[in-house]
N, C-alpha and C positions, 0 to 999 in steps of 0.2 A: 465813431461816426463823425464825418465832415460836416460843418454845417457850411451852407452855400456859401455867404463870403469866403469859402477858403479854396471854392474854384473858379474858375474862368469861365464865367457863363455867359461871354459876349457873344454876339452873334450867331448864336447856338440857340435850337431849339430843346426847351425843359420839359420833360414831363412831369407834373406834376399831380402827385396823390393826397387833394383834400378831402376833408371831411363836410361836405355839405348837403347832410342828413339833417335836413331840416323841416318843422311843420308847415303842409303844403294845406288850403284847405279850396278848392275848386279854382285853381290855377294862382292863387296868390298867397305869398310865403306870406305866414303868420308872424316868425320871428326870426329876425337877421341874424343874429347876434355869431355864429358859426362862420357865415360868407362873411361877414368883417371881416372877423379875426384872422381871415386870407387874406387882407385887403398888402399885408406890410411886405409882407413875400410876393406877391403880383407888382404891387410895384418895384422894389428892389428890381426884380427879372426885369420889369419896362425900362429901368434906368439903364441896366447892364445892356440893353439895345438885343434883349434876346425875345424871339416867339417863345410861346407860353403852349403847353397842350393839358388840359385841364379831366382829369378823372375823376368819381367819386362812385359813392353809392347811395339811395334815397331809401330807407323804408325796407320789408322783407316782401319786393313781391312775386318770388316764386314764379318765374318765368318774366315775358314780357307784357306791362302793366301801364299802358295809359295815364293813371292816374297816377305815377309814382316814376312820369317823366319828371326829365330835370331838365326839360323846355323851360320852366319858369324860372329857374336858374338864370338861363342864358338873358330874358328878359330882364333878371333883376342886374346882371353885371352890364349892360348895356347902358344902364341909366349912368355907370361910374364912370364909366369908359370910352372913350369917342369912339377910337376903332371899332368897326364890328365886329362881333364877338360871335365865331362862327360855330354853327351846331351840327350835330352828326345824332343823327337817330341809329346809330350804332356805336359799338365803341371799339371793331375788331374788325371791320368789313375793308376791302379793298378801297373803300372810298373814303372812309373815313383816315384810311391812314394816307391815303393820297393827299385829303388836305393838309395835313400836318407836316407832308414832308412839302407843299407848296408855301407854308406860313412864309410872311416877311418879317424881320426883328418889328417887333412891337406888335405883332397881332396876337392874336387870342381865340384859340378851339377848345369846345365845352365839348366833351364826350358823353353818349347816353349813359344812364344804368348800369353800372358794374353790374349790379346783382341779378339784371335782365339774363345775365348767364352764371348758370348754376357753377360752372369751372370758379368761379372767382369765390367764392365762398369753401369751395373743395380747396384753393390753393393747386389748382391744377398748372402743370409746368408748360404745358401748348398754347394755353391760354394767357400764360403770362408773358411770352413769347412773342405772341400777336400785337400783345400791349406794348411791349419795349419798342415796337417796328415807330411807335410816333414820335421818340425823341432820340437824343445822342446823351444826354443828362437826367437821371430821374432823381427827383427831389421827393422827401417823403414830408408831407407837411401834414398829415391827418393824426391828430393827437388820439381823436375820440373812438380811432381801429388800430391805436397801438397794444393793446393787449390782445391781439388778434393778429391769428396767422393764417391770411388771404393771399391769392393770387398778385394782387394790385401793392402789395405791402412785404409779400414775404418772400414768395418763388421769383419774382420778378429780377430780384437782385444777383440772381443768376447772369445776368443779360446785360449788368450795365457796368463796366470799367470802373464810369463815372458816377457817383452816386453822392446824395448829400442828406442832409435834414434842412429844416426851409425855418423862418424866424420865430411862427407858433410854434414849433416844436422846441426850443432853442430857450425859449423862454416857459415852456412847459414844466422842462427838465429841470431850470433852473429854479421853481421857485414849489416844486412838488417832489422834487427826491432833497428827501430829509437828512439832514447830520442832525447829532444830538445838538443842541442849545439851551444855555440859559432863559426863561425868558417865554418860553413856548409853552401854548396853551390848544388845545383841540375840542371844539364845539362838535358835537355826533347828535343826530337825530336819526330821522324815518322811523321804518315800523320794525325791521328785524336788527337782531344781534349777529342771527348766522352770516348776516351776507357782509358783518365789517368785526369779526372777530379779530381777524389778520390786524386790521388798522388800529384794535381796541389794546393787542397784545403788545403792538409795537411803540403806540405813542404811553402805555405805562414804562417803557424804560425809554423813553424820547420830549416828553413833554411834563412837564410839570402842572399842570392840570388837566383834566378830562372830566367837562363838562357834557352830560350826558341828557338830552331831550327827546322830546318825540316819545313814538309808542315804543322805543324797545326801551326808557324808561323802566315800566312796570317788570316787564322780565325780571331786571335787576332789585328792583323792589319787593315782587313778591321773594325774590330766591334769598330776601334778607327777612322772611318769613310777616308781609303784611299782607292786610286785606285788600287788593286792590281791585274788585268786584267784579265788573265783566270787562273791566277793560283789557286789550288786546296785548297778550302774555304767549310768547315763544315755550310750552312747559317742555319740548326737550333740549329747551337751553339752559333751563334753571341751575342744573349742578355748574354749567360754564360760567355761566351770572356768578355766581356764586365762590367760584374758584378765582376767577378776577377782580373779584370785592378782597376775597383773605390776600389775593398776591399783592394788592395797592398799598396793603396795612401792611402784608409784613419789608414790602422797600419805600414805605414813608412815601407812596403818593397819594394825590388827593382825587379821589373819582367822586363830584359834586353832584349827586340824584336830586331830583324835583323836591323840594318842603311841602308843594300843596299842588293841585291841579285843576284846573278848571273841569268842569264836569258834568255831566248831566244823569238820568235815571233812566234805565229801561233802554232804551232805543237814542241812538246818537242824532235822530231827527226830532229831536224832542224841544222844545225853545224854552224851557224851563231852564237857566243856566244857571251852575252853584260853583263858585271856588271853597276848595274843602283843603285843610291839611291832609298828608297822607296817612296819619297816623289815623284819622275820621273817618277814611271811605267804607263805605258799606256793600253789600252785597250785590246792589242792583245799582251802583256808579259805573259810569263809564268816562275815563280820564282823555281825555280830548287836546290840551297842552298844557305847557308850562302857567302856573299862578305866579302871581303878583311877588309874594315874596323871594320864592325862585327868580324871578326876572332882576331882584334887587340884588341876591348873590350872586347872581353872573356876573352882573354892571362892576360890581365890586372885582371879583374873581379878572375877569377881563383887563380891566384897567390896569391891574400889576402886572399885566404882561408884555415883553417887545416884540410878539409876534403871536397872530392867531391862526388859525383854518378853521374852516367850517366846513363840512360835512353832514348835510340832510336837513330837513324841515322838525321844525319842532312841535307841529301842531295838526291836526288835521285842517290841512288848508284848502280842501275845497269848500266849507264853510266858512265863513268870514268869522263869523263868532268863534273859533277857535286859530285865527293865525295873529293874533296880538302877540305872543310869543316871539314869531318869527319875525313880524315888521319891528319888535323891540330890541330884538336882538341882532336886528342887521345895522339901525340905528346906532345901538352901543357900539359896535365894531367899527362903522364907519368915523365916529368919535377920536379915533382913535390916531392921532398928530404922528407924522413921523414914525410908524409903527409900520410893519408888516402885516398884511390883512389879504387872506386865499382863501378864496371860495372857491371849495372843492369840484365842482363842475355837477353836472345830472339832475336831479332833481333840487339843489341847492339852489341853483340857477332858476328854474324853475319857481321856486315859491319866493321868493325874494324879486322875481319881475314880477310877479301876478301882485303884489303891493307897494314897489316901490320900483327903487331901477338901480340899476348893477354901477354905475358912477359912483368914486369913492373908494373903491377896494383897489388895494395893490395888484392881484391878477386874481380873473378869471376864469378859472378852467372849462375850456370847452370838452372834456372828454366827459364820461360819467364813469364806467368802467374802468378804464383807464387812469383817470384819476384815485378811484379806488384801490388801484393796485401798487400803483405809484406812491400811495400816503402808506402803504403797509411796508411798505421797504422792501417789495419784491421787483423782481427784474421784466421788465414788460418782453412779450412773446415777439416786436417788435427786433428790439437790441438783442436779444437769444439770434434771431435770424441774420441781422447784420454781422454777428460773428460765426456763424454758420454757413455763409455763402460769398 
């Protein structure tokens, strides 16, 4: 794959495929953080003196959907940018691609909804067809639908001579596909084991610690035969729990499980709040995040390290009383001088703005899936296509 500095994008029009699926809540975006991370590739293009045509997709909504225009888009890229920034309530229609072959170097068209047509999620080839009509150049810059093979991403590339990856993507690659390293350490939270097996298998022979938080904790704790009462246990993961605890001992890695857990009884609405060792909980606890002294061997754990990731929330963070875990352990990581520091993208992202702010870390991933797929050492559906067509 080319990335764009290595074509002639002057006075050429680009199509470009972002990702700006972003939370909309009655016409005003909630959180930018997505349309930034376009901001380096839109301007690159502006300085190249090239038109811009702008694709994406918002949300799943199953035909055409008013509320899950990306009108507000266009509003929000108007405030960065003088030129106006024209819109098309289509993304295929005779008109809309008339403006795009009218563009002058430096303007900018925001195209409706991919997903306002069902072809673009089929990967349908007519309809990618239609899409190629608005540039001479397609630039893939959408990290967060590279492990997805869509019309706007995959079939497309049928169509274009010219084709590239854009600077998010470029810097995606570069600091989310892993070579082994001394020095590497892997922070894993949320609630399942199923959904990051792949990343738990790969960073035991890739990282020198796997630090392990959040609910799929307990998983691994019960399958190490404790009591860990009602809190929330994957049981037909338990024999995998269990299989990747004996594979850690038998190549000498170190998978660090919670000491104690904060916790409550009965009902997770409950405001009675108790940090317990794990070796104490009882039958009617429920482990909610990491405890104190856990939060003490991370600090420690972390610190020997020249590079971390993190992957998932450590605590049930829609309560506050349970995401001190997470604001402690984003703090230690930010700590951390001259180091390498990746946040995994998706809900990482997510619980780490809801109490502090994403400044500090080396990069941020804006994919969630994709990043997920990318920390496992598998090949995204994205690159399968580009050597496909």
């Amino acid at each position: 794959m080319k990335a764009i500095n290595e074509l002639d994008i002057t006075n050429k029009t680009v199509l470009i495929r972002f990702d700006y699926n972003v939370p909309i809540n009655k016409g005003k975006i909630i959180n930018d953080f997505r349309i930034k991370a376009s901001f380096e590739t839109i301007n690159y293009c502006l300085s190249q003196n090239a038109s811009i045509v702008i694709m994406s997709h918002l949300g799943r909504p199953n035909g055409r959907n008013s509320d899950l225009s990306l009108k507000p888009v266009q509003k929000y890229l108007n405030k960065y940018y003088k030129n106006k920034i024209y819109f098309s309530d289509d993304c295929i229609s005779s008109e809309s691609i008339d403006i795009s072959k009218s563009l002058k170097p430096g303007q900018i068209h925001l195209l409706e909804n991919l997903r306002f047509y069902k072809q673009e999620t089929d990967n349908n080839r007519e309809f990618s067809k239609k899409l190629s009509s608005h540039g001479n150049i397609y630039v893939c810059d959408s990290f967060g639908t590279s492990h997805r093979s869509h019309a706007s991403n995959s079939k497309i590339l049928n169509f274009f001579k010219h084709r590239c990856i854009g600077l998010l993507m470029i810097r995606e690659f570069d600091f989310l596909y892993q070579k082994k390293s001394l020095g590497t350490g892997i922070i894993i939270g949320g609630a399942k084991i199923s959904t990051k097996i792949k990343m738990i298998n790969f960073f035991l022979d890739n990282a020198d610690y796997i630090l392990i938080g959040g609910a799929m904790a307990f998983t691994f704790l019960k399958s190490k035969g404790l009591n860990v009462g009602l809190s929330m246990v994957e049981n037909h993961m338990l024999d995998i729990a269990k299989e990747i605890i004996e594979k850690s001992k038998s190549i000498n890695k170190n998978i660090i499980l919670p000491v104690d857990v904060v916790c409550v009884k009965d009902n997770i609405d409950s405001n009675k709040i108790f940090i317990k060792n794990i070796n104490n909980l009882e039958d009617n606890d429920i482990g909610l995040d990491i405890g104190p002294e856990t939060l003490n061997i991370f600090r420690k754990k972390i610190n020997k390290l020249d590079k971390v990731i993190w992957n998932g929330p450590l605590g049930l963070l829609e309560n506050k009383n349970f995401s001190n875990g997470t604001i402690k352990v984003s703090k230690f990581v930010k700590r951390m001088k001259n180091k390498i520091t990746i946040i995994g993208g998706g809900d990482t992202v997510s619980a780490i703005e809801m109490y502090d702010n994403l400044s500090g870390f080396t990069h941020v991933s804006t994919g969630g899936g994709a990043s997920l797929k990318l920390l496992s050492g598998e090949k995204l559906n994205l690159t399968k296509s580009w050597e496909m067509y």
